[in-house]
N, C-alpha and C positions, 0 to 999 in steps of 0.2 A: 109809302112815306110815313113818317113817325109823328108824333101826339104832338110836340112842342114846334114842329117845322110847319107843320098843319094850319095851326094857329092863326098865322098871319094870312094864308090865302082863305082858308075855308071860313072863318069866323068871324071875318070884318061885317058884314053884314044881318049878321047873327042876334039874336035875344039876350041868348044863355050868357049868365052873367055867375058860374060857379067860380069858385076858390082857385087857386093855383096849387094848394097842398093838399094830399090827403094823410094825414097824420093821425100816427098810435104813440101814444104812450105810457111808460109804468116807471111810477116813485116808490121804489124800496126803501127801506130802511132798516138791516137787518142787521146793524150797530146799536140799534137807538133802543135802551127799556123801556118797559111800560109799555100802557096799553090805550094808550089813549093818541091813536095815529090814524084819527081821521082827517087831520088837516092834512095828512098825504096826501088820501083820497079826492080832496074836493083840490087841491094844487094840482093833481094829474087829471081832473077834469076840465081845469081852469085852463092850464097846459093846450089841451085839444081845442077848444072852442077860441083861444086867442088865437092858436096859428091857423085854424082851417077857417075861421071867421075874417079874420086879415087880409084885406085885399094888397097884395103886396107888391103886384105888378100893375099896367094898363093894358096888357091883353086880356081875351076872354079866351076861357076855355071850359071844353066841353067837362061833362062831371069824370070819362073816361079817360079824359086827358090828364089831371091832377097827376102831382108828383108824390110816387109813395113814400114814406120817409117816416125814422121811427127814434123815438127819442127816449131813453134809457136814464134818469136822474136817480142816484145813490145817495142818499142823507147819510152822511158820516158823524154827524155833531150836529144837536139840537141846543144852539149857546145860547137862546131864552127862550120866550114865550115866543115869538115871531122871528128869529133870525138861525138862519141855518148854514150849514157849509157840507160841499158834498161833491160830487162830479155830473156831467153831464156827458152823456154819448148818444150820437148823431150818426144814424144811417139813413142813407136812400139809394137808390137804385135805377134804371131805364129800363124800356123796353128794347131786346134786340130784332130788326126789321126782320120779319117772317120766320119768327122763330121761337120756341114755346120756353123763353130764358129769358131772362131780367139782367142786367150787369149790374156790377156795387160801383156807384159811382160817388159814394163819401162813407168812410167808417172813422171818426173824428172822435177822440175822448179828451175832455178838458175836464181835469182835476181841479180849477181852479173857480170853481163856482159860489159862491160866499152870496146869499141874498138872504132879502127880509119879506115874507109872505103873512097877511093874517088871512083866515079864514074868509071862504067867500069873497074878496078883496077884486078890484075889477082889475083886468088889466087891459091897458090904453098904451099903443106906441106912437110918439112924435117926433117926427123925423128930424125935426132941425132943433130938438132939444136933448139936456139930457134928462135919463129915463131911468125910475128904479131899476137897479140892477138885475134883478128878474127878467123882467121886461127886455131891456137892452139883451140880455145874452140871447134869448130865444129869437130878439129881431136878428141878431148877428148869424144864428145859424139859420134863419130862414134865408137870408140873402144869400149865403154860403151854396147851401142847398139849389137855389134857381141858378146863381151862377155856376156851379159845377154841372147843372144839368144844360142850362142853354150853351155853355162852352162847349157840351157833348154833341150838340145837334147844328149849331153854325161856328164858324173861325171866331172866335172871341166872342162870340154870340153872349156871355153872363157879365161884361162889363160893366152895361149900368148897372147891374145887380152889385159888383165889386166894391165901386165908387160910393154906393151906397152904404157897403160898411165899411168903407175908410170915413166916410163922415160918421157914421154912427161911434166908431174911435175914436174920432179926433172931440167928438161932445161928451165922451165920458173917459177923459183926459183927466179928470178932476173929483172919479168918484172913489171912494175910499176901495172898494173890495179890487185885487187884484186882478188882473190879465188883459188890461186896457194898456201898458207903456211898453215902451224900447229900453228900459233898463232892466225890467225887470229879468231874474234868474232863467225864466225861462223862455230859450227863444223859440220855441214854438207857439207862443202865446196867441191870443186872439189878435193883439198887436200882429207879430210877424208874419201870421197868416195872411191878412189883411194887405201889408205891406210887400209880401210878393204876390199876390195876385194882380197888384195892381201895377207892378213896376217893370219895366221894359228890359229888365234880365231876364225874366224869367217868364217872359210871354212868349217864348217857344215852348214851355213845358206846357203852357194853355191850348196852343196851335196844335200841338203833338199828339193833345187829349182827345182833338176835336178830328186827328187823321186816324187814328186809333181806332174809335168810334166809328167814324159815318165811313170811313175809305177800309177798314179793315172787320168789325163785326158783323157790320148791318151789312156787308157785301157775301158773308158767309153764307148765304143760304143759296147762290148761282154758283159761289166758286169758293169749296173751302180752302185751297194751298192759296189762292189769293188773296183771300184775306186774312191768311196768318201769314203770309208775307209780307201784306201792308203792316200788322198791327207790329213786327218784327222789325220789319223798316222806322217805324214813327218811335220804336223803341230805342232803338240802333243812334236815332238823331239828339236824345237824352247827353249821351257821351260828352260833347262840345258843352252844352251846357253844366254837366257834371264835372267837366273838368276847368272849367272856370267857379265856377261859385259849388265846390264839393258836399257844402253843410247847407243844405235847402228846405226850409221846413214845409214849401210848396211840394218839391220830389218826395216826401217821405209821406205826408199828407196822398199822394197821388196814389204812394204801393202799399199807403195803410188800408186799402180798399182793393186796392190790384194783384196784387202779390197769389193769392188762392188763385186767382181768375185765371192769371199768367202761365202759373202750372201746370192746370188742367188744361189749357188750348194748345199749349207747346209739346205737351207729353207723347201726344199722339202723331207730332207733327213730320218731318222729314228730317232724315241725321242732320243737317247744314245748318236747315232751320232752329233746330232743338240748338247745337252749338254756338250757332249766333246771339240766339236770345239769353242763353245761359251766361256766356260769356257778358255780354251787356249789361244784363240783370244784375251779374257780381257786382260790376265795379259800380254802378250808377246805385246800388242801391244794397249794398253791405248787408245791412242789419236782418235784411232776408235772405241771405246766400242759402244757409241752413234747407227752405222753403228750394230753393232754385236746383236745389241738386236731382229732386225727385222727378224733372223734366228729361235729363239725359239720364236715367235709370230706368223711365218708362220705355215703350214698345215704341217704333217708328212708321208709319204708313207703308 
């Protein structure tokens, strides 16, 4: 059994009172002149010690348990002393059950990161307020992070995690820097995100992640054609969803993470199998057909 499913039997009676994340991170800035970019430096320190300090669940977990997960911020514009604009990218990964591999279970880039940081500066998150924009983004993608990972290990299992950044939205409805509303240009926004994770279309794509995972990886170590049959099956069920709601910023979110993994497990897989998945992969997920064809070109078992 796996690190997060563990949790709740092995640790209720338990001490250890570690972190739920274990996070890296690195702020570039290789737009920005001059030489004076030490407030990077201590923002990517600040970075770590808020989200691994954050107790951001009510489980405990062991220190081996944490979620690894790595966070990538670009300074594009230094518009004063303290206000910056730039992107933010978010990965983390799981462990797969007996087996010496990790899956990507989020590779997220939001372009629209605009905050205000001074040097040193604390940062503190409250949940039922709103929260400099800094602050707020990084709580958004911590919750992101757990609920992508416990939807991996139980049926909807990151819900509360979800809920919590739909309120985390709905409290900074009113802060000036972009990617909190439904209007805005872009629908893959932190808004949309938020809004299908949490909405009842598209909680098969959540179900799907979670037959994926625990009924098709983690079974791969007793029986590999069985569990590229399940993850082929739970792929196959995309379809109906994809052909109700085609433009999903939840489904592209899914194979911005999937799509390499995909490849490589079908490539090797049986002619039927390689063709099903391929076939599926097209239509559910276009923008990476390119990626999908190198499945039925590789060798078959």
């Amino acid at each position: 059994m796996h690190k997060r499913i563990l949790v709740f039997i092995l640790l209720l009676a338990g001490n250890i009172q570690a972190q739920e994340l274990n996070v890296t991170a690195n702020v570039i800035s290789p737009r920005i002149q001059g030489s004076d970019k030490k407030v990077f430096t201590t923002l990517q320190q600040g970075i770590v010690e808020f989200m691994n300090s954050t107790k951001w669940t009510s489980d405990k977990y062991r220190p081996e348990e944490k979620i690894d997960c790595n966070i990538q911020i670009e300074i594009t514009e230094r518009v004063s002393v303290d206000e910056f604009k730039g992107s933010i990218q978010v990965t983390t990964r799981r462990p797969v059950y007996k087996a010496d591999y990790n899956s990507p279970i989020l590779n997220v880039k939001d372009n629209e990161f605009n905050f205000r940081y001074i040097e040193f500066q604390s940062m503190e998150f409250n949940e039922s307020a709103t929260n400099q924009n800094l602050v707020a983004v990084l709580a958004y993608y911590a919750y992101l992070v757990l609920g992508m990972d416990y939807d991996s290990f139980s049926p909807l299992g990151g819900t509360p995690y979800f809920q919590k950044m739909q309120t985390l939205v709905a409290n900074m409805q009113n802060a000036a820097e972009p990617g909190w509303r439904s209007f805005e240009q872009n629908q893959r926004n932190r808004y949309w995100i938020s809004e299908n994770l949490n909405g009842p279309i598209y909680r098969p794509i959540r179900q799907i992640f979670y037959a994926y995972h625990r009924k098709g990886l983690d079974i791969m170590h007793e029986n590999k054609d069985d569990g590229l049959r399940a993850v082929a099956d739970a792929i196959e069920t995309l379809r109906k969803v994809h052909q109700e709601k085609p433009i999903s910023p939840l489904m592209q979110l899914v194979f911005d993470a999937k799509a390499d993994e995909v490849v490589n497990m079908f490539s090797g897989a049986s002619a039927d199998i390689k063709n099903q998945a391929k076939e599926t992969l097209d239509e559910v997920n276009p923008s990476n057909s390119g990626k999908y064809l190198k499945i039925t070109q590789g060798g078959s078992n």
